[in-house]
C-alpha positions in Angstrom: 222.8 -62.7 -21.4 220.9 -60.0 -19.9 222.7 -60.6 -16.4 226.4 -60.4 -18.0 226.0 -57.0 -19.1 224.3 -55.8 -16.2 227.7 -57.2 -14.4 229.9 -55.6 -17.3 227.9 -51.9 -17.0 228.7 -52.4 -13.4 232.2 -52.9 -13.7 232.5 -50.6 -16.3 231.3 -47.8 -14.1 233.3 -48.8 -11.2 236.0 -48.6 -13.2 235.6 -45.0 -14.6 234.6 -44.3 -10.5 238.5 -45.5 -9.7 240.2 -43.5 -12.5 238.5 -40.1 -11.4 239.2 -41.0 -7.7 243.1 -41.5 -8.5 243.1 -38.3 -10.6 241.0 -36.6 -7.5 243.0 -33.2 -6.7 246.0 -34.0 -3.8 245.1 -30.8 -2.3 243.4 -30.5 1.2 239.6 -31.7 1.1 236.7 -31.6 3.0 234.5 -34.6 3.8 231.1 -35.5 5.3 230.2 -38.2 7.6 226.3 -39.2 8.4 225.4 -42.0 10.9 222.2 -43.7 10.8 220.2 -40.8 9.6 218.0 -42.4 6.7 214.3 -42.0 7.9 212.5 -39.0 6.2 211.8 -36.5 8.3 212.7 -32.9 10.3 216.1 -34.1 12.2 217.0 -35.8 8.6 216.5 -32.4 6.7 218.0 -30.3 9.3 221.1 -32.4 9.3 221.1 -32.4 5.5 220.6 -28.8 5.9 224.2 -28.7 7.7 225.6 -30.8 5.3 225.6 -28.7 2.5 226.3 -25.9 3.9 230.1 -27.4 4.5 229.6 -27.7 1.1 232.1 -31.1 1.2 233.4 -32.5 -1.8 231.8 -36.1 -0.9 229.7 -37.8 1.8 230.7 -40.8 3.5 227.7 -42.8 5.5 228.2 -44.9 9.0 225.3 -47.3 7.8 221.2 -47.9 8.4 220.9 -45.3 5.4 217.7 -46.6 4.7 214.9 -47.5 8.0 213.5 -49.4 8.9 213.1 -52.2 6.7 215.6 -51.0 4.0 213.4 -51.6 1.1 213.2 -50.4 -2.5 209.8 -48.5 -1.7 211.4 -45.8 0.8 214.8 -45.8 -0.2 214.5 -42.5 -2.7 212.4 -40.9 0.3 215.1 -41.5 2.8 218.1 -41.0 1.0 217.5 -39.6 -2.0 215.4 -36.7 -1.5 218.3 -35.0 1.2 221.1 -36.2 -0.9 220.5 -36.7 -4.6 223.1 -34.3 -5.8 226.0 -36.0 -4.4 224.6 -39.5 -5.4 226.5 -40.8 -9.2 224.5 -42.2 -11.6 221.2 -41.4 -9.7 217.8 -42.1 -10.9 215.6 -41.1 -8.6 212.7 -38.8 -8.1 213.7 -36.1 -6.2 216.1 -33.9 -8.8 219.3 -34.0 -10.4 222.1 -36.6 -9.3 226.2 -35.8 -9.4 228.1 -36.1 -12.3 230.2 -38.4 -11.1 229.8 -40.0 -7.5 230.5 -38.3 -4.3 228.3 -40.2 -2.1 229.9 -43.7 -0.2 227.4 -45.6 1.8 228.5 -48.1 4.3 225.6 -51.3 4.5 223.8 -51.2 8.5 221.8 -53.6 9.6 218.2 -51.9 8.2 219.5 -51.9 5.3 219.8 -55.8 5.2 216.5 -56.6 6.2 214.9 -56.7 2.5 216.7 -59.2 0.3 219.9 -59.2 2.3 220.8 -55.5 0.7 219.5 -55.9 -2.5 217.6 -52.7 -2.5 221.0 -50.7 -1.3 223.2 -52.3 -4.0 221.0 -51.4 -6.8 220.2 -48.0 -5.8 224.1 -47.1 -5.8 226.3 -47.8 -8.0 230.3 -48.2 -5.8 233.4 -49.7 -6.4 234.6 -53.7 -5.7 231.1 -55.9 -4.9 229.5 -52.9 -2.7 229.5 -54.7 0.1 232.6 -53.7 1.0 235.4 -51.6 -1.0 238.0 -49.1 -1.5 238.6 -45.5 -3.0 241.1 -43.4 -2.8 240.0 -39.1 -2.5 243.2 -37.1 -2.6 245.2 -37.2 1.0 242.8 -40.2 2.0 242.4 -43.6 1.6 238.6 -45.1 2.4 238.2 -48.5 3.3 234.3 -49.6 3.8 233.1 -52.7 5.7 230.1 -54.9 5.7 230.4 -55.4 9.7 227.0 -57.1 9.8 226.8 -60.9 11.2 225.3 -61.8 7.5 228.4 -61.2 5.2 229.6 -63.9 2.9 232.9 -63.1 4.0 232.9 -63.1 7.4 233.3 -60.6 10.0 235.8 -61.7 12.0 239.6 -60.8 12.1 240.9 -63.9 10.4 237.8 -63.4 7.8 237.9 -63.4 3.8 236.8 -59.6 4.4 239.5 -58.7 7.3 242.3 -60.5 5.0 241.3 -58.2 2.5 241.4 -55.0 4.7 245.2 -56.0 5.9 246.1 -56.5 2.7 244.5 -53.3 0.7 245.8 -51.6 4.2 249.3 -52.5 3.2 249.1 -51.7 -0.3 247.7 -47.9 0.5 250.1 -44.8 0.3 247.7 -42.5 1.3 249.0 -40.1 4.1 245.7 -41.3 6.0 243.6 -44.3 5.9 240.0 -44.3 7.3 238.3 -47.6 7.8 234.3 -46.9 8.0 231.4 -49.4 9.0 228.5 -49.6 11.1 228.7 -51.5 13.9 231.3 -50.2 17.3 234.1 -51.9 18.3 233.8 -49.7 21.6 230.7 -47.5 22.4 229.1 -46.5 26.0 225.8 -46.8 23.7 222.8 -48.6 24.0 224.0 -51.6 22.0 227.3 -51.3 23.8 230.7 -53.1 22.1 231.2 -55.3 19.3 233.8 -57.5 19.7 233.5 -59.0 17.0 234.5 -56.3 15.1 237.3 -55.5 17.1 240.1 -56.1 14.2 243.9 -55.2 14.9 243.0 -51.6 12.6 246.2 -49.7 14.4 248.8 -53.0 13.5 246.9 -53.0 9.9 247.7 -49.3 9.1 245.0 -47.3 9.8 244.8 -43.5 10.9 241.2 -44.0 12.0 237.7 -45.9 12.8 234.3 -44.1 11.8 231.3 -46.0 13.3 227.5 -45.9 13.7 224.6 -47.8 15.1 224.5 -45.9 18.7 222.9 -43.2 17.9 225.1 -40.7 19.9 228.4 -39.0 19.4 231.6 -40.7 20.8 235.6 -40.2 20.8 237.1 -42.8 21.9 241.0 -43.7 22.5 241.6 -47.5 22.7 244.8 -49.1 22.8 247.0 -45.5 21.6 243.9 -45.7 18.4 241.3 -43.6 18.0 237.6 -44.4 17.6 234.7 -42.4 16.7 230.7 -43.7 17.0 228.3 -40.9 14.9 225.2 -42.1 15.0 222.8 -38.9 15.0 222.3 -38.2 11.9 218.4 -38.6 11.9 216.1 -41.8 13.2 215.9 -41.4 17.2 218.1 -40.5 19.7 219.8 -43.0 22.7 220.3 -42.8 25.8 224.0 -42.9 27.4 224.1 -45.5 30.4 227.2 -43.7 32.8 226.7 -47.5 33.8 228.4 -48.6 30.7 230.8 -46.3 29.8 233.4 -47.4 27.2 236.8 -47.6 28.4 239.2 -45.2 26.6 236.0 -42.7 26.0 236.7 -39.3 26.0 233.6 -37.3 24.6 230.1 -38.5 25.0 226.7 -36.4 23.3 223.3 -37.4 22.9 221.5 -33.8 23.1 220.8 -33.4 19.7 221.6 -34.4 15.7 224.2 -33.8 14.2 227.1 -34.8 11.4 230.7 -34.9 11.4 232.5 -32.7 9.3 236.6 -33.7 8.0 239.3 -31.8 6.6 242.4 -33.6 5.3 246.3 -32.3 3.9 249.0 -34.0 3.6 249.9 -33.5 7.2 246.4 -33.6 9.4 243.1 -35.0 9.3 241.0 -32.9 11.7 237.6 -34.2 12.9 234.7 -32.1 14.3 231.2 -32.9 15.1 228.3 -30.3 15.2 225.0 -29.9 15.9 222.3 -30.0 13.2 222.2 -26.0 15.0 225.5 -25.4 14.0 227.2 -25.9 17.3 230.3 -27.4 17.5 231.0 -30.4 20.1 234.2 -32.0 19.7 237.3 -31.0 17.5 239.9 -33.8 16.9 243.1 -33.3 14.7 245.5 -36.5 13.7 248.6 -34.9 12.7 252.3 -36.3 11.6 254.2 -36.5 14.9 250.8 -34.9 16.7 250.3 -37.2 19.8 246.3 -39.0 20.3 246.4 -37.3 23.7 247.3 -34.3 25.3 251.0 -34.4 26.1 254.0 -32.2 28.1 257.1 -33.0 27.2 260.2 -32.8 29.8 262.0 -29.9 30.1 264.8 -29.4 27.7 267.8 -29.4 29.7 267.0 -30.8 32.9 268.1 -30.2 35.5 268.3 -26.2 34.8 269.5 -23.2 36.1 268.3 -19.9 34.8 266.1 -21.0 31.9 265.0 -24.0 29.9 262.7 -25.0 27.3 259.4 -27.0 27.6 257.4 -28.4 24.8 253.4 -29.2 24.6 250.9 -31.0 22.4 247.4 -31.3 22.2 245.6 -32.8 19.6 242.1 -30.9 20.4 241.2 -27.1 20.9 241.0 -25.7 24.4 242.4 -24.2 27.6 245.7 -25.2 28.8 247.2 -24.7 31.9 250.7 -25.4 33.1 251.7 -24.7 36.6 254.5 -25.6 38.8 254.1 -27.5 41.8 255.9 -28.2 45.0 256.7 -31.3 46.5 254.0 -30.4 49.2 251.5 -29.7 46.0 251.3 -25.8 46.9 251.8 -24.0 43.1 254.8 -21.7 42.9 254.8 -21.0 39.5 252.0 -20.7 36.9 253.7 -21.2 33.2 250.7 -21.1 30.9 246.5 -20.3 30.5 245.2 -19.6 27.4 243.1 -21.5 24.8 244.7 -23.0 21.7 244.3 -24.8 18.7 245.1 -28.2 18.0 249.1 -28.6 17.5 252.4 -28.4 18.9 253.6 -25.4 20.7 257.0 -24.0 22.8 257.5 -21.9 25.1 260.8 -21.0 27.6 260.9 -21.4 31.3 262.7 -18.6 33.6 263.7 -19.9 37.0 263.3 -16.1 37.8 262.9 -17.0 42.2 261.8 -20.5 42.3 264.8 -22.0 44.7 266.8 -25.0 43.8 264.9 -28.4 44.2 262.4 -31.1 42.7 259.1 -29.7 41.4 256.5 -31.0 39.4 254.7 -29.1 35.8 251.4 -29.9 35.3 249.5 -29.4 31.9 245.9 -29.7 32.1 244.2 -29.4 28.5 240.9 -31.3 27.1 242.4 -34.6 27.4 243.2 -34.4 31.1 246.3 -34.0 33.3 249.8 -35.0 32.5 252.5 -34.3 34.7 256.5 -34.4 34.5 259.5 -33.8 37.2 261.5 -30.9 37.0 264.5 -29.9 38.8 266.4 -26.5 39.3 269.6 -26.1 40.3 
């Protein structure tokens, strides 16, 4: 009897967590994301530190939230005592909790090695079976895995747990959708790939994969779909083997900890990763009709004479250059330099006294080269 309403209080709670998700404001928000940082100590506080001072409306966490062992004795100490105020319902030691949730763990293997989770699932209190679940926050959509070998429901594509992701994937209307777990599908970490977690996310819906378990900072583009690995957000630091680097990576950091910080409208998700000094590493922004990588578009007409127009996007901040080349390579023409945000932008070519011919306009920005064929007549 006892057990029953245990399981009713549980549901009962989950419930009233759904209803003030769904009524969340649709305005922009602002979102943190912690990788296996949960071992008490200076790199945890100072990363905790940078949380709050983002002052985000909830934390989301990449898994091993509790080291090493995940047991019931140090979870308060590793968790709670950095991040009892966002934690719903919570009844630890170390102050007052959150009024409502607005912390969303995702299970890592540490956290499995006592009682297969037990310790994780009673100390929170989250939607579905805890495992894995859903919740909706405004302009986003969260989906949370179990991507450990020891779920009931599998972790492979064709899995009770994968079925479920295409499905609630389906079902969302959320302008984004991020998917969150611990283990990499892709990551030029020490542990390297997980192919067994490598799910069809981008043919399922989703805007975005969050993972952990490296413990360095990666951006990754794989298949036209980005990736992230954020795994600094307190036990030790890895190495990066240039041996093993992931293909489709495109920013790699390991100097120091650090958190991600989010901000979502209606029409971008923008992801940036500092240090726990405050430095910032890597800007992202996903935006409707914003392209993964940097990208010059053909001029608009071509072939021209006089002027024409020529449209760029990058989805990252930076310099970008655009110069006109020969056919022998020798630049003629120098278009654009100057450092931009993150977005699309426009800007009008004058032939001024470049002779008729072929040439080629070449953008360099953060995400590399891209070049396209011009011709003047």
């Amino acid at each position: 009897m006892l057990a029953f309403y245990d399981l009713l209080k549980y549901r009962l709670l989950s419930l009233v967590l759904v209803c003030l998700l769904i009524a969340a404001p649709s305005q922009a928000q602002r979102f943190a994301a912690i990788g296996d940082y949960g071992y008490a100590g200076t790199p945890e506080r100072d990363v905790a530190a940078l949380v709050k001072s983002w002052n985000p409306h909830f934390i989301i966490t990449l898994g091993d939230n509790n080291y090493d062992y995940g047991d019931s004795t140090t979870i308060d100490q590793n968790i709670g005592q950095y991040y009892h105020e966002y934690i719903g319902f919570y009844k630890g030691r170390f102050g007052q909790g959150s009024s409502f949730n607005r912390f969303f763990p995702s299970l890592g293997n540490h956290d499995l090695y006592t009682a297969n989770g037990i310790p994780f699932l009673h100390y929170f209190t989250l939607p579905g079976n805890g495992r894995y679940y859903e919740y909706r926050r405004g302009n986003v959509h969260f989906f949370v895995l179990n991507s450990d070998p020891a779920e009931a429901d599998g972790v492979s594509s064709t899995s009770v747990q994968a079925q479920w992701l295409k499905r609630r994937l389906a079902a969302a209307r959320a302008p984004w959708k991020v998917v969150y777990f611990h283990h990499a599908p892709y990551s030029s970490g020490q542990h390297g790939n997980t192919p067994s977690m490598q799910w069809p996310f981008k043919e399922w819906g989703a805007s975005v994969v969050l993972t952990g378990h490296d413990h360095h900072y990666e951006r990754l583009i794989v298949n036209d779909f980005p990736y992230f690995v954020n795994g600094l957000g307190g036990r030790n630091i890895y190495n990066l083997n240039p041996q093993r680097t992931a293909a489709g990576s495109r920013v790699r950091y390991n100097a120091d900890y650090g958190a991600m910080l989010m901000q979502a409208s209606a029409d971008t998700l923008r992801l940036e990763f500092y240090t726990r000094r405050g430095q910032r590493i890597d800007s992202y922004t996903l935006g409707k009709g914003l392209p993964l990588e940097g990208t010059l578009y053909p001029p608009a007409p071509n072939p021209f004479s006089g002027s024409t127009e020529l449209a760029f996007a990058v989805p990252e901040p930076g310099r970008v250059q655009i110069r006109v080349l020969n056919l022998l390579g020798q630049e003629v023409a120098k278009l654009f330099d100057a450092n931009v945000r993150a977005g699309k932008r426009q800007l009008t070519w004058y032939q001024g006294a470049l002779k008729a011919g072929i040439y080629q306009v070449v953008m360099t920005s953060p995400s590399g080269k891209v070049t396209v064929r011009a011709e003047v007549l």
